[in-house]
C-alpha positions as CSV (number, residue, x, y, z in Angstrom):
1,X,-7.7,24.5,22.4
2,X,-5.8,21.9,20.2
3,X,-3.8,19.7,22.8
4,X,0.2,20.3,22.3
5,X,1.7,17.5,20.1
6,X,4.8,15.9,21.5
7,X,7.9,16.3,19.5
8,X,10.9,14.0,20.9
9,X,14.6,15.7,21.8
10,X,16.1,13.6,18.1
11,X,13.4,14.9,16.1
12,X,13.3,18.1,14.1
13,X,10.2,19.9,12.5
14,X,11.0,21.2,8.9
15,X,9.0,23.7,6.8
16,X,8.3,21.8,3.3
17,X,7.4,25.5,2.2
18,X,4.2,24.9,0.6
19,X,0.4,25.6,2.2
20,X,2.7,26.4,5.8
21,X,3.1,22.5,6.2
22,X,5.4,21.1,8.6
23,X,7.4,17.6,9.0
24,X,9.1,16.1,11.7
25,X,12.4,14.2,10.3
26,X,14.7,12.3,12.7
27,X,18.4,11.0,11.9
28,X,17.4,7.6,13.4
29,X,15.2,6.8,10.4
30,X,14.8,7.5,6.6
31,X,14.7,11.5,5.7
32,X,13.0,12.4,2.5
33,X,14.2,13.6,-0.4
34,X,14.3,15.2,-3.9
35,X,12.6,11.6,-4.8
36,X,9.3,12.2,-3.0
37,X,9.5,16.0,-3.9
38,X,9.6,15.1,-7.4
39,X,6.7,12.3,-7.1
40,X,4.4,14.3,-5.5
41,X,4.5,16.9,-8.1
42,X,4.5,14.5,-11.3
43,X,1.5,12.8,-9.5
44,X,-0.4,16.1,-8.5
45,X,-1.5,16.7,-12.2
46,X,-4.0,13.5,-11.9
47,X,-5.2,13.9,-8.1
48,X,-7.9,16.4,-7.6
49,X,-9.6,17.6,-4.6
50,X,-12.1,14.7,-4.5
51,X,-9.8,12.0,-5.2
52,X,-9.3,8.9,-3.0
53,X,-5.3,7.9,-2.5
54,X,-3.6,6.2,-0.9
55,X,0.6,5.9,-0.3
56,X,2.5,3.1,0.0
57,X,5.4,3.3,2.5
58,X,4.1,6.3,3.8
59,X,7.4,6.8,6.0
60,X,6.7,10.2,8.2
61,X,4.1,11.4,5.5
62,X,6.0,13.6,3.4
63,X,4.2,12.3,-0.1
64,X,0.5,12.7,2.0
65,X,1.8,16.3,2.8
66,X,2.9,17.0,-0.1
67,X,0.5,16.1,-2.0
68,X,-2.6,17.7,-0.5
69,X,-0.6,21.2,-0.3
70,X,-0.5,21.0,-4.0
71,X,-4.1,19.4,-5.2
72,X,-6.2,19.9,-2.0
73,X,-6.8,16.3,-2.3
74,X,-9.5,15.5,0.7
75,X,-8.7,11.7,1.3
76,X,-5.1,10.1,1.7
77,X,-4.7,7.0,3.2
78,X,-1.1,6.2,4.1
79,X,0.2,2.6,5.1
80,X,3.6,2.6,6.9
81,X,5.1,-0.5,8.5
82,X,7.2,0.5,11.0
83,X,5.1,1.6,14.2
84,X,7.8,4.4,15.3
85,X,7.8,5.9,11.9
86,X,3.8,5.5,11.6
87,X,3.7,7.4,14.6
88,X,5.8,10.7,13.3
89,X,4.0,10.6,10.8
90,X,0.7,10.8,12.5
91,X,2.1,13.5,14.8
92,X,2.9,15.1,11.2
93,X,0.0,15.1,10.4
94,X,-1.7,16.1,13.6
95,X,0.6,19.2,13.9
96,X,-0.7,20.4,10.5
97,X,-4.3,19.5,11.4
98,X,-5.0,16.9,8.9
99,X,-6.3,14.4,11.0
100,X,-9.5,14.6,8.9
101,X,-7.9,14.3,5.5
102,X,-4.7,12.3,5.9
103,X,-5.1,8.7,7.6
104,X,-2.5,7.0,8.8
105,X,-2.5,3.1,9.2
106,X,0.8,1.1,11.0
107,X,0.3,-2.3,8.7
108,X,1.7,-4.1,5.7
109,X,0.6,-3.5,2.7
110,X,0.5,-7.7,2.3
111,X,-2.0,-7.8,4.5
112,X,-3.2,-4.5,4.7
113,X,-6.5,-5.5,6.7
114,X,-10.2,-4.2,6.4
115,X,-9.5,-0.2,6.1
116,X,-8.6,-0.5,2.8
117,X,-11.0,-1.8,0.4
118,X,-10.9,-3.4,-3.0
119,X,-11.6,-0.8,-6.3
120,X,-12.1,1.8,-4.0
121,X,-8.9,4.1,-4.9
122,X,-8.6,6.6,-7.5
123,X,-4.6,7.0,-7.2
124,X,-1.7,4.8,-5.4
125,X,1.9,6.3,-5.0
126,X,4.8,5.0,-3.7
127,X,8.0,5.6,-3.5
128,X,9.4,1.8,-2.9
129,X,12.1,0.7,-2.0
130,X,14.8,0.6,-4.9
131,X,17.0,-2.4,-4.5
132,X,16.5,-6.3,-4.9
133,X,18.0,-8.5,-1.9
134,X,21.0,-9.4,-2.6
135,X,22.0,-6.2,-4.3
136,X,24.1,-3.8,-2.8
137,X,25.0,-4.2,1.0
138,X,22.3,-4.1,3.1
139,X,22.3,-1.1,6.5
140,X,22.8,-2.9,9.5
141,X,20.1,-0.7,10.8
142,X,16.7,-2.5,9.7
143,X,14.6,0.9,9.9
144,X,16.9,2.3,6.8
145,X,17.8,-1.2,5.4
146,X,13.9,-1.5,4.9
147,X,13.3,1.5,3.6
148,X,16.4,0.7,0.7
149,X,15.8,-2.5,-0.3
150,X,12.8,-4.6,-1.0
151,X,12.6,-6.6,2.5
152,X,9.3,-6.2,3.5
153,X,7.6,-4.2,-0.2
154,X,8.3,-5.9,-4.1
155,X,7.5,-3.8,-6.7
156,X,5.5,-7.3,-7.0
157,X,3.6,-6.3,-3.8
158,X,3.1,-3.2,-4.9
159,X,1.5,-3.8,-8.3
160,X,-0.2,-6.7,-6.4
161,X,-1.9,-4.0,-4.2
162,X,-2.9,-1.3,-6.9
163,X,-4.3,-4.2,-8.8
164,X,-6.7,-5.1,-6.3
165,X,-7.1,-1.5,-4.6
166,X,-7.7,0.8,-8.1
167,X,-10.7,1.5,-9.2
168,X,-10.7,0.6,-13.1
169,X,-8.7,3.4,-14.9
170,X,-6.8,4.3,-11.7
171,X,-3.4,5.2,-11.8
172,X,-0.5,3.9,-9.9
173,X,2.5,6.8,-9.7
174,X,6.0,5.4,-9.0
175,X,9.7,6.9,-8.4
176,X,12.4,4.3,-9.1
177,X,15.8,3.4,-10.0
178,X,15.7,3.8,-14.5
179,X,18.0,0.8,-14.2
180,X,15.2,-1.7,-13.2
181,X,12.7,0.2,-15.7
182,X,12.3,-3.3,-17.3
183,X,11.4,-4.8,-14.3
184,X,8.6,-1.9,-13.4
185,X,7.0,-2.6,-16.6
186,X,7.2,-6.5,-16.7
187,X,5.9,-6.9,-12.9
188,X,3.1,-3.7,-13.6
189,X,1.6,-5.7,-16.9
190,X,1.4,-8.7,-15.6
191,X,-0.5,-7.4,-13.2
192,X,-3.1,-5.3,-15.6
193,X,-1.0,-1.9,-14.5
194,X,-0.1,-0.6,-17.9
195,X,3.0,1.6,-18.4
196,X,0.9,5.3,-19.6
197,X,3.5,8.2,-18.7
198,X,6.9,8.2,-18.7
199,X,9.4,10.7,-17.2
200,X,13.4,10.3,-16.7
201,X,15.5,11.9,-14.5
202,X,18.9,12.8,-15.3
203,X,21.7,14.3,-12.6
204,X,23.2,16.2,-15.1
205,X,23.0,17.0,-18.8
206,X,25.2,15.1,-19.9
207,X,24.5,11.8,-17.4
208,X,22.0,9.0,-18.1
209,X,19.0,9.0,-16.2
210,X,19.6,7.5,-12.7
211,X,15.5,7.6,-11.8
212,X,12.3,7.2,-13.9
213,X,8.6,8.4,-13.0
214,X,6.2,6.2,-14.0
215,X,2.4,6.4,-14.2
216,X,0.7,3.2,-14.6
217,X,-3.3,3.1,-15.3
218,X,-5.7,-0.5,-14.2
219,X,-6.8,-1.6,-16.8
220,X,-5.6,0.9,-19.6
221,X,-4.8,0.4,-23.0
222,X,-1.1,0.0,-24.1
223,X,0.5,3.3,-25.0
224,X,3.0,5.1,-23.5
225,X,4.2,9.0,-23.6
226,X,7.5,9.5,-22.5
227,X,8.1,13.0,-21.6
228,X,10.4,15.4,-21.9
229,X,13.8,14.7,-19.5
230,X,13.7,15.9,-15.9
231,X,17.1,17.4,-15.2
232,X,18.4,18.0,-11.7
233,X,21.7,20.0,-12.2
234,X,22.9,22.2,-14.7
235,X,26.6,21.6,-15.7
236,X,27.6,24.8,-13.3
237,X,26.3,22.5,-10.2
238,X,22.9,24.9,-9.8
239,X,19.5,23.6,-9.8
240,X,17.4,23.4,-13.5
241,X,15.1,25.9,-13.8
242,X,12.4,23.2,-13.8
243,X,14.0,22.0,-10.2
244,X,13.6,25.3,-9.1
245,X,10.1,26.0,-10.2
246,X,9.0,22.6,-8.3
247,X,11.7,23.8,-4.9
248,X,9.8,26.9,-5.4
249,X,6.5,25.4,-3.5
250,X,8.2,22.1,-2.2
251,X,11.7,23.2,-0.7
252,X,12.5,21.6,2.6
253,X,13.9,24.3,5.2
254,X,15.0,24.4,8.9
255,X,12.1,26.2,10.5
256,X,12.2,26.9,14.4
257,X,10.9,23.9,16.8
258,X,7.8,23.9,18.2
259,X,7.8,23.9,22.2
260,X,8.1,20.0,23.8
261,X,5.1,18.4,25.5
């Protein structure tokens, strides 16, 4: 029998609606979402079932989760920094008995220590934090103020780790602000991550793009294909139909708790 998983009184457990996974979320710390929803499935097209990834900022797991309920993928290591949130995550991943496919390491992807090793990955993806120190007032709560801005992970750090983590030809898959798309592509070159896929997503019709998707490959040859625009909202306030199709496997929904050890 599969030992009962304890779930704590501030925590809920949330159906993401795909394969019959589950996620605890918690107020106390950073909730996922549209961002990762939309990562996972703009990464899923290059991950297959024998792939080797790993995520960056894992938080409670949700881009792991999400991920293997749409490719199958059979290895996912995912680095989170924070021990309390390392340890949702791995109760996450427990309670959907993926112990054996999703690994979950409390460290810092600076020093990210002797699981991980060099040219070994086939895929990284992260979804960073979004704002530079200094920008934007910083949450007097350091689990969310980490996860916001880039305290503890660059997008320097990040394309220092892919670098050195990707096998030649890997592909790094990022979501990030579209105002620091400069940035993202400066830091990734320098760094022999090259800028391959290109996806922006817009609030609204008729509103600039607010976030970007971004495939990167090791290694790869300049080039870039911008696809077509990701819109969130129609001008009526309803989801795109594209939204819709990817909520249609992915959408996050209130399920009943499971009993407390």
């Amino acid at each position: 029998m599969t030992p009962s998983i304890p779930i704590h009184p501030d925590e809920q457990l949330e159906d993401l609606g795909i394969a019959g996974l589950q996620i605890l979320q918690s107020p106390h710390y950073f909730k996922f979402n549209i961002d990762a929803v939309l990562l996972a499935w703009f990464a899923a097209s290059a991950v297959h079932p024998s792939s080797k990834v790993v995520d960056l900022g894992t938080g409670t797991g949700i881009l792991p989760l999400l991920l293997h309920g749409r490719t199958g993928v059979r290895h996912i290591d995912a680095l989170e920094l924070q021990p309390v949130v390392a340890d949702m995550a791995a109760r996450s991943v427990a309670i959907n008995h993926l112990t054996d496919v999703i690994h979950i390491h409390c460290g810092d992807l600076r020093q990210p220590g002797t699981a991980f090793h060099a040219s070994a990955y086939d895929a990284v993806i992260s979804n960073p934090p979004f704002l530079p120190v200094g920008h934007g007032g910083v949450n007097p709560d350091d689990a969310l103020a980490i996860a916001r801005h880039e305290i503890t992970c660059t997008l320097e750090d990040i394309a220092r780790f892919a670098r050195t983590m990707l096998k030649d030809r890997g592909k790094l898959f990022l979501v990030h602000r579209a105002d620091r798309l400069t940035d993202i592509a400066v830091t990734l070159r320098a760094h022999g991550l090259e800028l391959k896929r290109l996806r922006a997503v817009h609030p609204r019709p008729d509103k600039p793009a607010n976030l970007v998707l971004c495939e990167a490959m090791k290694k790869g040859r300049p080039g870039l294909t911008i696809a077509p625009p990701l819109t969130i909202y129609r001008e009526d306030g309803r989801y795109s139909d594209t939204v819709n199709t990817i909520y249609g496997t992915d959408a996050p929904r209130a399920c009943r708790p499971r009993k407390k050890s």
